[in-house]
N, CA, C and O atoms as a GROMACS GRO file, in nm:
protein
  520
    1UNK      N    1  -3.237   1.145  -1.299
    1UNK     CA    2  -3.302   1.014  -1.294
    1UNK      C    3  -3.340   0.982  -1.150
    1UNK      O    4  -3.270   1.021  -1.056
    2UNK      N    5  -3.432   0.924  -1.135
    2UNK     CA    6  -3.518   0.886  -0.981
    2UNK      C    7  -3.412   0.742  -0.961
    2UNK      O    8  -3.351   0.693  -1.056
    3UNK      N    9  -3.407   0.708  -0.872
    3UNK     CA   10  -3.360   0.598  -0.816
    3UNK      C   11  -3.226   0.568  -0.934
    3UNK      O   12  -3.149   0.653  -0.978
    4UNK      N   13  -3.229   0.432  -0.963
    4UNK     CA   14  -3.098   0.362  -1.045
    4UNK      C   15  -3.150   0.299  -1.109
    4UNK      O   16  -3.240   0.231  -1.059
    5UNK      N   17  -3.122   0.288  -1.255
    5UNK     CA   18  -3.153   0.201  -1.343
    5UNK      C   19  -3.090   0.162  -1.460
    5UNK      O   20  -3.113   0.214  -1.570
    6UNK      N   21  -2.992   0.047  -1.435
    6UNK     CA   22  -2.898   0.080  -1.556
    6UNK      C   23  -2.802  -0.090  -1.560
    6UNK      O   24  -2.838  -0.173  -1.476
    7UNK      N   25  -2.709  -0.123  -1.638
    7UNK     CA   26  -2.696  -0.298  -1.683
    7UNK      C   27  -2.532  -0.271  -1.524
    7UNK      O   28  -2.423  -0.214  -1.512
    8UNK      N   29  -2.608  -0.340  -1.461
    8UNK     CA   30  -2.549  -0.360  -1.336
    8UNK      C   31  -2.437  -0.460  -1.353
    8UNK      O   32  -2.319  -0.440  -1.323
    9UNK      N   33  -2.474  -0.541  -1.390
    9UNK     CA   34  -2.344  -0.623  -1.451
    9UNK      C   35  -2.244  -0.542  -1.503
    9UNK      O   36  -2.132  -0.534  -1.455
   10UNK      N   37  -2.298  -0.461  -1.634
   10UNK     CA   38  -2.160  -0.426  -1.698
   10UNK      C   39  -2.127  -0.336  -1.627
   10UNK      O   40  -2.019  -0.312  -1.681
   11UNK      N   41  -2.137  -0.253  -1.531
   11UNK     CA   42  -2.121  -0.157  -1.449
   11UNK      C   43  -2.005  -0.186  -1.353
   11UNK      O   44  -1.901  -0.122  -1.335
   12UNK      N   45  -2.061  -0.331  -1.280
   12UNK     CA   46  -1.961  -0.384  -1.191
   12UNK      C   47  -1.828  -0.484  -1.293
   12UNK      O   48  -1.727  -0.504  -1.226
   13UNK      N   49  -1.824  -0.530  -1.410
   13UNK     CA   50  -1.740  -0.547  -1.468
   13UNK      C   51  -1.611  -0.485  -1.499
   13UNK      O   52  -1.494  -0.522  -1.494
   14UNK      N   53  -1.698  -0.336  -1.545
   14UNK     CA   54  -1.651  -0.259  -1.607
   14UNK      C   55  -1.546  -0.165  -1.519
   14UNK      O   56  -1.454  -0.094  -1.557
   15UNK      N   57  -1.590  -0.188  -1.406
   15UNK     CA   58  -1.525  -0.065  -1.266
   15UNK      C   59  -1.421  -0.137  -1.225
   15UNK      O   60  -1.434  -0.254  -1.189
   16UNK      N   61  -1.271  -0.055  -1.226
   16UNK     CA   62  -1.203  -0.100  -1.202
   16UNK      C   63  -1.159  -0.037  -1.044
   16UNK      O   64  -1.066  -0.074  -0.972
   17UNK      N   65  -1.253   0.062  -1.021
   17UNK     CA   66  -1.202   0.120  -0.851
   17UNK      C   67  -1.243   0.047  -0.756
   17UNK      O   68  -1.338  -0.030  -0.762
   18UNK      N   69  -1.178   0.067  -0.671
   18UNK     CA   70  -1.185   0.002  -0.544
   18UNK      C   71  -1.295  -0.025  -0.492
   18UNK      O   72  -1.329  -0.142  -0.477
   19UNK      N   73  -1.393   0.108  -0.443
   19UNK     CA   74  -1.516   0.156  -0.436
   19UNK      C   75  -1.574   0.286  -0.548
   19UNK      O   76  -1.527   0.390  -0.595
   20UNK      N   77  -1.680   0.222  -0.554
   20UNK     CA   78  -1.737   0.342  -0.638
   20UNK      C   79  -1.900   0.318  -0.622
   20UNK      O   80  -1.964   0.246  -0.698
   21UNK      N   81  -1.958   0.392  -0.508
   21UNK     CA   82  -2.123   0.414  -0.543
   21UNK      C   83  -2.201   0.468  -0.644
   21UNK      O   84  -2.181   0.561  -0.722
   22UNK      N   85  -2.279   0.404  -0.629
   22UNK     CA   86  -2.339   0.455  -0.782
   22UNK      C   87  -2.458   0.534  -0.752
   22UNK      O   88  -2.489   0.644  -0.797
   23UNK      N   89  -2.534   0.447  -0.652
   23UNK     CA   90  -2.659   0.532  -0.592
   23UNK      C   91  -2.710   0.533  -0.470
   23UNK      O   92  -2.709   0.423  -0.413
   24UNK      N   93  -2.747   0.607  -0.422
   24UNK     CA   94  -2.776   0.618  -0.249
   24UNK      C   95  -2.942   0.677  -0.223
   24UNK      O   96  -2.984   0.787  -0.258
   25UNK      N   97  -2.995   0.602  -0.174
   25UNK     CA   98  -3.156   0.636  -0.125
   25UNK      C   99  -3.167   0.658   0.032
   25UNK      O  100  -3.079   0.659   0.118
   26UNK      N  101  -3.267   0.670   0.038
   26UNK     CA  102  -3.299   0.708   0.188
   26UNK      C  103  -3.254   0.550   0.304
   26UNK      O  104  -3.224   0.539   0.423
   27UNK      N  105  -3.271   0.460   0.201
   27UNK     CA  106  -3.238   0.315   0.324
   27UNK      C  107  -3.179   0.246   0.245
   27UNK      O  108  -3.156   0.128   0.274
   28UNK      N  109  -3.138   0.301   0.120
   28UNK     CA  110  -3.063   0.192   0.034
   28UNK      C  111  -2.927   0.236  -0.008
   28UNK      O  112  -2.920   0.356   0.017
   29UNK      N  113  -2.828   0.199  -0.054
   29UNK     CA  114  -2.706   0.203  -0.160
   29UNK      C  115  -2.676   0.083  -0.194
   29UNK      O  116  -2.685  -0.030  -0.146
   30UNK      N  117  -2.608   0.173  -0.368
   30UNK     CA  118  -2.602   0.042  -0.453
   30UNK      C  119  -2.415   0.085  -0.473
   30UNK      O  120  -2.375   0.201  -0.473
   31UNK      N  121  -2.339  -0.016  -0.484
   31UNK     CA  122  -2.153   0.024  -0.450
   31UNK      C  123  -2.121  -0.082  -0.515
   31UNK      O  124  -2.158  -0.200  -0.507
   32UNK      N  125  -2.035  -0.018  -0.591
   32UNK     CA  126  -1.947  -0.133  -0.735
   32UNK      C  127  -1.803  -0.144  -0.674
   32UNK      O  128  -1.741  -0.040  -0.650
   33UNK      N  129  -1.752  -0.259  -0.652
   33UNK     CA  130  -1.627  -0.280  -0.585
   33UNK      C  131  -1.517  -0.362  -0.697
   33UNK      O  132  -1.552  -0.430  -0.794
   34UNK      N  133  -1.366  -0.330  -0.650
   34UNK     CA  134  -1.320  -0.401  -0.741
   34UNK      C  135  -1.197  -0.450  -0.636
   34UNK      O  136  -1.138  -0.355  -0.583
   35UNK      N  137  -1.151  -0.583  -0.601
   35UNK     CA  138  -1.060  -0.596  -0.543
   35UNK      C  139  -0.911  -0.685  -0.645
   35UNK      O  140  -0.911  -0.787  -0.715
   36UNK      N  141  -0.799  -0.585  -0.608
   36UNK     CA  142  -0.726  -0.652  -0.712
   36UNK      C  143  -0.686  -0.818  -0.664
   36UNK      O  144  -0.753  -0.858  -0.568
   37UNK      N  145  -0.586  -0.913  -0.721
   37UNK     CA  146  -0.552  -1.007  -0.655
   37UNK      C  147  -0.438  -1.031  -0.559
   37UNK      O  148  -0.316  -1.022  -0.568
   38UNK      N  149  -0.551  -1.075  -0.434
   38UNK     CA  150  -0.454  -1.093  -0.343
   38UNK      C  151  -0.514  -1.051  -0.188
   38UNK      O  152  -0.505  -1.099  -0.075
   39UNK      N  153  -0.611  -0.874  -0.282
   39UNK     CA  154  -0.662  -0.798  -0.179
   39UNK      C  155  -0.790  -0.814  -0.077
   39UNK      O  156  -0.882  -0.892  -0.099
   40UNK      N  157  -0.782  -0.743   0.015
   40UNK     CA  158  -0.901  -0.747   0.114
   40UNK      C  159  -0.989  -0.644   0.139
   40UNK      O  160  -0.933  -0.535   0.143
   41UNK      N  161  -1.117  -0.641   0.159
   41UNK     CA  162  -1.198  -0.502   0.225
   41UNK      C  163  -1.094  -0.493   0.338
   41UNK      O  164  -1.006  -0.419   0.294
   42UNK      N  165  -1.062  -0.533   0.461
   42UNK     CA  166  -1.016  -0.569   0.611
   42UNK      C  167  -1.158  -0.563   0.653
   42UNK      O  168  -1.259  -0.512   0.606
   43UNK      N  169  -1.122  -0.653   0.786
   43UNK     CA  170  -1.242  -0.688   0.886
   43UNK      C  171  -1.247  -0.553   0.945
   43UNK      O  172  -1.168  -0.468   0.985
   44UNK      N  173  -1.442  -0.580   0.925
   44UNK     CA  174  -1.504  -0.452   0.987
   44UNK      C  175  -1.618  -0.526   1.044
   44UNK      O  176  -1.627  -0.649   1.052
   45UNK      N  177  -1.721  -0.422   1.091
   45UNK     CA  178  -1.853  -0.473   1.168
   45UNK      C  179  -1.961  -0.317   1.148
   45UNK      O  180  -1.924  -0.203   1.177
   46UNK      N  181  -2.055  -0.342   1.108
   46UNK     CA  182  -2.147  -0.244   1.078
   46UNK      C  183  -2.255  -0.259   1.190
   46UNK      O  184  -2.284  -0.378   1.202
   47UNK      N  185  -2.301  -0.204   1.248
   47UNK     CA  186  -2.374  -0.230   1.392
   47UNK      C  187  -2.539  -0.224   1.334
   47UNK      O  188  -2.635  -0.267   1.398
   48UNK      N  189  -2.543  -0.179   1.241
   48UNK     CA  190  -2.698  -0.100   1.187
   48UNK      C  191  -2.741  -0.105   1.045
   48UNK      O  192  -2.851  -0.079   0.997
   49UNK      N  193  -2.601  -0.155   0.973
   49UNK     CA  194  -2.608  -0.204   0.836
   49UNK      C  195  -2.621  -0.370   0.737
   49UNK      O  196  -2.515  -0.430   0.721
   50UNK      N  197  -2.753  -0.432   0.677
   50UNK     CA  198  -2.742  -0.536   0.607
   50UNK      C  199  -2.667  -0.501   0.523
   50UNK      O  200  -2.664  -0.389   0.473
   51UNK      N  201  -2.575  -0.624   0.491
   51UNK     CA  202  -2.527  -0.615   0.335
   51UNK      C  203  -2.511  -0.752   0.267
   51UNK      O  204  -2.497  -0.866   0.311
   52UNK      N  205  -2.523  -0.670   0.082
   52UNK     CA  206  -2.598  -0.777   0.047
   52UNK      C  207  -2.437  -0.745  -0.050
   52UNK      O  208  -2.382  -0.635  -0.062
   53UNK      N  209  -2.399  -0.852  -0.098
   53UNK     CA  210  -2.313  -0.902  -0.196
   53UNK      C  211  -2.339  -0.950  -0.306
   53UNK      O  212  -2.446  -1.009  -0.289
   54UNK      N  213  -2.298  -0.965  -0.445
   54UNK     CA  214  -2.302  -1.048  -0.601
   54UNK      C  215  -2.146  -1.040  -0.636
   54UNK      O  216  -2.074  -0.952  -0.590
   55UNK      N  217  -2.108  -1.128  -0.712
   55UNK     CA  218  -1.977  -1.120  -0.701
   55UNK      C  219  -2.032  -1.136  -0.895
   55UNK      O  220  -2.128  -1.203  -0.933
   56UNK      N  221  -1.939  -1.058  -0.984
   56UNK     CA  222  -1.981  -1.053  -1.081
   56UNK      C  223  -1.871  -1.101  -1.181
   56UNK      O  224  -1.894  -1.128  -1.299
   57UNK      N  225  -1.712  -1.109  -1.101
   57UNK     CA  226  -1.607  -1.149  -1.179
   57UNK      C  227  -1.496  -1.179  -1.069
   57UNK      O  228  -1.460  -1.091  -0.990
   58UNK      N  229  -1.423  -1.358  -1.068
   58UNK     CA  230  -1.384  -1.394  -0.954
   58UNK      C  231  -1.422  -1.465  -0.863
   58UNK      O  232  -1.539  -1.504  -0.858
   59UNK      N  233  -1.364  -1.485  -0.803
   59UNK     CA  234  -1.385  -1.567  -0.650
   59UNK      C  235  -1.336  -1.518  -0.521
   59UNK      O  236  -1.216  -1.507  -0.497
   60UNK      N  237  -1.456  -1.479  -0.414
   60UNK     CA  238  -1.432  -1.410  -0.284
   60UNK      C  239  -1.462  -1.521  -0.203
   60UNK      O  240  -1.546  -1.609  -0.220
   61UNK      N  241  -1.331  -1.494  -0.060
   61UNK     CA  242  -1.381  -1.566   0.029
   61UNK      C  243  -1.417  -1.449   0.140
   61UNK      O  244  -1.363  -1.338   0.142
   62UNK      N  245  -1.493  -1.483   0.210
   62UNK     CA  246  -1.578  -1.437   0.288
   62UNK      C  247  -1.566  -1.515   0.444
   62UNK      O  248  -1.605  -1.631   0.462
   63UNK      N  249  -1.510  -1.438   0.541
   63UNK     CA  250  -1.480  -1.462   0.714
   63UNK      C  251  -1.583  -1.348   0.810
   63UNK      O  252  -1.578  -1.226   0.831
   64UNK      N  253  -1.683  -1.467   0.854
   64UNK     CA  254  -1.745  -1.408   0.922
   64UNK      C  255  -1.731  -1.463   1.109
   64UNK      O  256  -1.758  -1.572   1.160
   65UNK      N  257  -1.666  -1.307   1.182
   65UNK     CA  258  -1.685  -1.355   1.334
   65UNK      C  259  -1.536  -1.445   1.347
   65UNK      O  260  -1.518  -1.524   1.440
   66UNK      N  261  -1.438  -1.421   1.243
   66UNK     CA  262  -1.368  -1.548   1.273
   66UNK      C  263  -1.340  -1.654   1.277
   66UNK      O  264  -1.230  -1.700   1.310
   67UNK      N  265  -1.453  -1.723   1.238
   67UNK     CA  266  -1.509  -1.875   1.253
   67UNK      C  267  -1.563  -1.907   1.134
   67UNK      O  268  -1.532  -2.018   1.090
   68UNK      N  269  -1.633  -1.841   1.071
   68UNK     CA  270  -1.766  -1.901   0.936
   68UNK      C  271  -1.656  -1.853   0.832
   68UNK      O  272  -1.603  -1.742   0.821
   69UNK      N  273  -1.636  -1.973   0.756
   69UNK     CA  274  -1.572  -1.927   0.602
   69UNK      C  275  -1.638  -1.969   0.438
   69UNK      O  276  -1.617  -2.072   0.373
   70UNK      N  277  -1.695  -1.889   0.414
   70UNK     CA  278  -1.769  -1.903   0.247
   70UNK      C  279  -1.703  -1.850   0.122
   70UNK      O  280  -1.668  -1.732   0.109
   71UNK      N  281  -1.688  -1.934   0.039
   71UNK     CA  282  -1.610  -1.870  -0.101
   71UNK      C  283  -1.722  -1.832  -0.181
   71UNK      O  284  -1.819  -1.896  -0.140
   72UNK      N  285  -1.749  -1.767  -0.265
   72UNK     CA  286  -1.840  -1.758  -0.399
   72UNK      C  287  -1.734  -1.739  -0.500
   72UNK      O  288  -1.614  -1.712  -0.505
   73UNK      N  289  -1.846  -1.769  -0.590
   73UNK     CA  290  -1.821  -1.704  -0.729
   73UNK      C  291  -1.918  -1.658  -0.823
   73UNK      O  292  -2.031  -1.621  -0.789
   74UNK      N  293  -1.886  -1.659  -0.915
   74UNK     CA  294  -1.989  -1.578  -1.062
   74UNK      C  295  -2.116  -1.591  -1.040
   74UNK      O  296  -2.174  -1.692  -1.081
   75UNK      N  297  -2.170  -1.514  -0.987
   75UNK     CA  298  -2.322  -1.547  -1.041
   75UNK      C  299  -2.413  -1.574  -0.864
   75UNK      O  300  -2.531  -1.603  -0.845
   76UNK      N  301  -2.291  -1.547  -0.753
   76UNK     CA  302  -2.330  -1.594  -0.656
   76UNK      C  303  -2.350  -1.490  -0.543
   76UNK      O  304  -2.283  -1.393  -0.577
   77UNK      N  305  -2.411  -1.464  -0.423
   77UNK     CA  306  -2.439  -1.356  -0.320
   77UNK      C  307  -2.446  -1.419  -0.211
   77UNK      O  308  -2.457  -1.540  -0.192
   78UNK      N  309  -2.438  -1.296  -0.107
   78UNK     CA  310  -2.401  -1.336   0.019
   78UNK      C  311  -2.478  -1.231   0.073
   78UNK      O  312  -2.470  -1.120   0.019
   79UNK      N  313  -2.561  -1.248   0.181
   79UNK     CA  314  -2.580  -1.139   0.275
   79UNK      C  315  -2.489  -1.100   0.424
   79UNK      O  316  -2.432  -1.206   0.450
   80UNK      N  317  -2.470  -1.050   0.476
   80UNK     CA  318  -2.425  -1.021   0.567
   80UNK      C  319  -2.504  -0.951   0.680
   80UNK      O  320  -2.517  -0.830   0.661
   81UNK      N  321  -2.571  -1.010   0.815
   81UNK     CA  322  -2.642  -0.943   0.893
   81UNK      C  323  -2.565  -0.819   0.971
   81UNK      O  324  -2.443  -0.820   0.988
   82UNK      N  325  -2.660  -0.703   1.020
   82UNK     CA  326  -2.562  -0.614   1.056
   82UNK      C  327  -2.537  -0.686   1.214
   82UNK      O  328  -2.613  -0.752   1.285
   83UNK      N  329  -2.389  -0.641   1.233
   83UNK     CA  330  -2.356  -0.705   1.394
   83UNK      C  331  -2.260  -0.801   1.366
   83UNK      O  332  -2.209  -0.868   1.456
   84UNK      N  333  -2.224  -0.818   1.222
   84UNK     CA  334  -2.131  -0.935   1.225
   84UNK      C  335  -2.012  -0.930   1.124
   84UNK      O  336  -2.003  -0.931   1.002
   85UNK      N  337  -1.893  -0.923   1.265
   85UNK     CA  338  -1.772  -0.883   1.199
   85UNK      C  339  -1.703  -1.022   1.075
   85UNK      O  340  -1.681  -1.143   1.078
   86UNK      N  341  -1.690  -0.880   0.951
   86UNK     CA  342  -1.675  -0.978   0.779
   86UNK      C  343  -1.600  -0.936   0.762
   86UNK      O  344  -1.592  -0.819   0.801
   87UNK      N  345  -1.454  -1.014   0.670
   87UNK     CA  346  -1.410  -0.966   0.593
   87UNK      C  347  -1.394  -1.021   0.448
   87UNK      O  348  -1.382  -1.143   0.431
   88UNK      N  349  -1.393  -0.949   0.360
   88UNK     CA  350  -1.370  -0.994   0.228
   88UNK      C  351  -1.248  -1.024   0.134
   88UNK      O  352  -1.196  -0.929   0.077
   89UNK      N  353  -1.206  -1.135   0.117
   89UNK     CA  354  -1.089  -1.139   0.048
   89UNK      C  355  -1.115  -1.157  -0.080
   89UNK      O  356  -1.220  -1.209  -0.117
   90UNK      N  357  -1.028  -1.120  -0.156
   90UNK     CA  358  -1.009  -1.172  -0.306
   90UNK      C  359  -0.942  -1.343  -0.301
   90UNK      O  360  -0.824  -1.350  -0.267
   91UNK      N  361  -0.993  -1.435  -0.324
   91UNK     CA  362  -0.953  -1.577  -0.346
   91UNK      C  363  -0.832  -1.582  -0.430
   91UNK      O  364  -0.753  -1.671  -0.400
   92UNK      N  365  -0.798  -1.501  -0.534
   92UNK     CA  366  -0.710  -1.521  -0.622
   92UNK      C  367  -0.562  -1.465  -0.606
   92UNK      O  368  -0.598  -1.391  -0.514
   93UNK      N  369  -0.428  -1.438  -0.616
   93UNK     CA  370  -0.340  -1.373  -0.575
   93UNK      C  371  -0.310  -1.288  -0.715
   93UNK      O  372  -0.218  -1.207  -0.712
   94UNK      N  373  -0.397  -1.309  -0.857
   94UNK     CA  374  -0.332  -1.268  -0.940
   94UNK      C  375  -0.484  -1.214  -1.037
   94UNK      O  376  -0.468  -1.146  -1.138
   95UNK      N  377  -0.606  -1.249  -0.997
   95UNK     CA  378  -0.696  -1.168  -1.100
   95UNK      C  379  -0.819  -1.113  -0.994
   95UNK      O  380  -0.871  -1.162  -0.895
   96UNK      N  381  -0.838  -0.988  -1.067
   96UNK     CA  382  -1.003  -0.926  -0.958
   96UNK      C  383  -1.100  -0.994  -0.962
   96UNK      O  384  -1.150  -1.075  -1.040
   97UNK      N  385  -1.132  -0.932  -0.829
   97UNK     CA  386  -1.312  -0.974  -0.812
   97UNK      C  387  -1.365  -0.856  -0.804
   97UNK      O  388  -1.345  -0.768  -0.720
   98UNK      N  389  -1.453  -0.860  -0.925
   98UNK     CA  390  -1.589  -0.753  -0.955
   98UNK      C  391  -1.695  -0.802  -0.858
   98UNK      O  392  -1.751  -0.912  -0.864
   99UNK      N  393  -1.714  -0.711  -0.771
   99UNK     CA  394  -1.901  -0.715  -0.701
   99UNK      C  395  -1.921  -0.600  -0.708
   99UNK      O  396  -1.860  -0.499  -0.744
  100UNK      N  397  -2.052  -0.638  -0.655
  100UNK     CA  398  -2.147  -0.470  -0.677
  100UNK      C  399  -2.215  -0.550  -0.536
  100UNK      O  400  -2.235  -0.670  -0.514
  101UNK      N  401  -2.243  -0.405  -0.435
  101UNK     CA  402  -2.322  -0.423  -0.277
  101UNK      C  403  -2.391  -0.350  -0.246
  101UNK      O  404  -2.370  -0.231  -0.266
  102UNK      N  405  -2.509  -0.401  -0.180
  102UNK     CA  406  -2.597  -0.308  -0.118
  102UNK      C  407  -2.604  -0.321  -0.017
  102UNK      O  408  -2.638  -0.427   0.037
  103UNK      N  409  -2.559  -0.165   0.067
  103UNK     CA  410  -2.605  -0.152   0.241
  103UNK      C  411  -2.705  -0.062   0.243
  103UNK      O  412  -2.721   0.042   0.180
  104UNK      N  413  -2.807  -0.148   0.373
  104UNK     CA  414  -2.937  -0.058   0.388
  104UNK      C  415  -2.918  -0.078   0.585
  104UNK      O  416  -2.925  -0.172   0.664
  105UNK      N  417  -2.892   0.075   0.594
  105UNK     CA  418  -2.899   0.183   0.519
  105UNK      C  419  -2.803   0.198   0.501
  105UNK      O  420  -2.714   0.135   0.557
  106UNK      N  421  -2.778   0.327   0.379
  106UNK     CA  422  -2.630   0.367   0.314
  106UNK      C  423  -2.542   0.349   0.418
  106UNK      O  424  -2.580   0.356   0.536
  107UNK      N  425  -2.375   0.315   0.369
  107UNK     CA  426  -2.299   0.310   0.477
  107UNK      C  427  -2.150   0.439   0.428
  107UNK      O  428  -2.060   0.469   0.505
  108UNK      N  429  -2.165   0.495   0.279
  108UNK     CA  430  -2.088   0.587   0.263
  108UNK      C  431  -2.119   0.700   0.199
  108UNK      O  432  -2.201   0.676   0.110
  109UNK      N  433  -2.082   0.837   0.208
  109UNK     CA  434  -2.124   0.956   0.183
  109UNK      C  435  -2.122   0.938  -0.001
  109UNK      O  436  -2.032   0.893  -0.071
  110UNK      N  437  -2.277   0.998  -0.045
  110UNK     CA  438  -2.307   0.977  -0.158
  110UNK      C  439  -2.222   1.056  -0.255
  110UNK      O  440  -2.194   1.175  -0.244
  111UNK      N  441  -2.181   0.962  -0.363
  111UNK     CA  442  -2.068   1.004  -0.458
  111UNK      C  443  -1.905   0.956  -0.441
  111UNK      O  444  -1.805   0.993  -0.503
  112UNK      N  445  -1.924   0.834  -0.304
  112UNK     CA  446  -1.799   0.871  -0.308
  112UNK      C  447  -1.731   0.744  -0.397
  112UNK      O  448  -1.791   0.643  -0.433
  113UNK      N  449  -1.583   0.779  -0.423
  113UNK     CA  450  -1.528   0.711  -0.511
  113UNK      C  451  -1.390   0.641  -0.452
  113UNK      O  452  -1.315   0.731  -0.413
  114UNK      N  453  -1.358   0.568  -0.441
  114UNK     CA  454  -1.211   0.510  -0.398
  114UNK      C  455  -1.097   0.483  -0.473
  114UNK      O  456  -1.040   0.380  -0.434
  115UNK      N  457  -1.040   0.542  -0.572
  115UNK     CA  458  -0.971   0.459  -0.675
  115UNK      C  459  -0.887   0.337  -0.631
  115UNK      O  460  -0.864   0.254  -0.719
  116UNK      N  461  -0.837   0.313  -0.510
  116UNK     CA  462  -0.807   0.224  -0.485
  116UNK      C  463  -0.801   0.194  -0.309
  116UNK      O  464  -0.865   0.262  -0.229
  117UNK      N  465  -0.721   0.090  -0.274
  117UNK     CA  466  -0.771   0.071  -0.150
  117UNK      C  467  -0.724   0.139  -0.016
  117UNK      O  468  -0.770   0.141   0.098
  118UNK      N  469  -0.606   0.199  -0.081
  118UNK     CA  470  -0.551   0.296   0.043
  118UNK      C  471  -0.592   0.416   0.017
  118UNK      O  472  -0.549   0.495   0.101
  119UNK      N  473  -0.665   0.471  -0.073
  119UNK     CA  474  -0.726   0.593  -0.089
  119UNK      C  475  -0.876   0.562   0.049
  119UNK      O  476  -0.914   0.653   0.123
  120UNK      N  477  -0.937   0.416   0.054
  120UNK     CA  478  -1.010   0.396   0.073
  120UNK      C  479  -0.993   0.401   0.273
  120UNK      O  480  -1.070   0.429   0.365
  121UNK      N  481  -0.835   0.350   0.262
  121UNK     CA  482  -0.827   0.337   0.442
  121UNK      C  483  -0.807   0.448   0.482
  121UNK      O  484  -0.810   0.482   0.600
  122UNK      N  485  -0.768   0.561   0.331
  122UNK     CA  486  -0.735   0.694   0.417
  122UNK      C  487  -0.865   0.798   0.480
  122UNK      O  488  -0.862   0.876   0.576
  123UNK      N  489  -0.987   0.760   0.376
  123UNK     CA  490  -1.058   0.834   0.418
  123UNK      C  491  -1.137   0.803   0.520
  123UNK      O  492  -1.177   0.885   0.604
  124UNK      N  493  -1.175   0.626   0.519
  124UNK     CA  494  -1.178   0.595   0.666
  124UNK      C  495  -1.125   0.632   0.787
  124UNK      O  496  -1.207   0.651   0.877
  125UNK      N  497  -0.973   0.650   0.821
  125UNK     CA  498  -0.923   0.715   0.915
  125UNK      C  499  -0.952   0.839   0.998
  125UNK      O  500  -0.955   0.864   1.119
  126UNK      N  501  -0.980   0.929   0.844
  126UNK     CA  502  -1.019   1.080   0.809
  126UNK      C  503  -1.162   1.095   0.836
  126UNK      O  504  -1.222   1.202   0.837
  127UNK      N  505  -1.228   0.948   0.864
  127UNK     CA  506  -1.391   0.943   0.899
  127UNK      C  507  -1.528   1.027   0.819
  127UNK      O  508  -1.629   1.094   0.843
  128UNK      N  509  -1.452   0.971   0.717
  128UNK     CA  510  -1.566   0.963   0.604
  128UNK      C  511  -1.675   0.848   0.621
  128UNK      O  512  -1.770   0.847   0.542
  129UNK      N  513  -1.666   0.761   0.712
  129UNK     CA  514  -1.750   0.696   0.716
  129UNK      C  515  -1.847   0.658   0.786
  129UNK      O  516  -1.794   0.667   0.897
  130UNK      N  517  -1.952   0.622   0.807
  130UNK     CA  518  -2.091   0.685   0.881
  130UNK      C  519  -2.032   0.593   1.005
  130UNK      O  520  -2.093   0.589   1.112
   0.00000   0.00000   0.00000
């Protein structure tokens, strides 16, 4: 199949891993996230990467720089300019937040999968990541 085309919702519902990309283009990726309750991406900063957020199940709060704090929920998105250190929490201590994200350009090696979140800091460490 050329590009991605497929019920994105149930996709990001349905995914219970941590990270899981689905598709990667030359300036695009599309990444289904699942954070359990309680959990965080941790603060990072992408120097060269937009990202775009939908939160599809749940409520995320969102810390940008330290200072800026935004919650969403269902049905709601966030962009993130590149240059600006975010982190993502799960709002809840006891149910997930389903999103699905796009960084342009890709920000992880195509295919990759996280089942959960220390699988996810390990391969960061291990510098799997661009």
């Amino acid at each position: 199949m050329t590009g991605y085309f497929g019920p994105i919702e149930k996709e990001t519902e349905d995914n219970g891993y941590f990270r899981k990309v689905l598709y990667t283009g030359k300036h695009m990726q599309l990444v289904v996230m699942c954070l359990q309750g309680g959990e965080e991406i941790g603060k990072e900063i992408h120097d060269n990467v937009d990202q775009f957020f939908r939160i599809e199940e749940g409520q995320a709060t969102f810390i940008l720089n330290d200072t800026e704090t935004h919650t969403i929920g269902v049905g709601e998105a966030a962009i993130i300019p590149a240059g600006t250190w975010h982190n993502v929490i799960n709002a809840s201590k006891t149910e997930p937040v389903k999103l699905y994200t796009i960084y342009t350009p890709p920000n992880h090696p195509d295919g990759t999968i996280h089942k959960d979140k220390t699988e996810a800091d390990a391969a960061e460490e291990a510098g799997h990541h661009h």
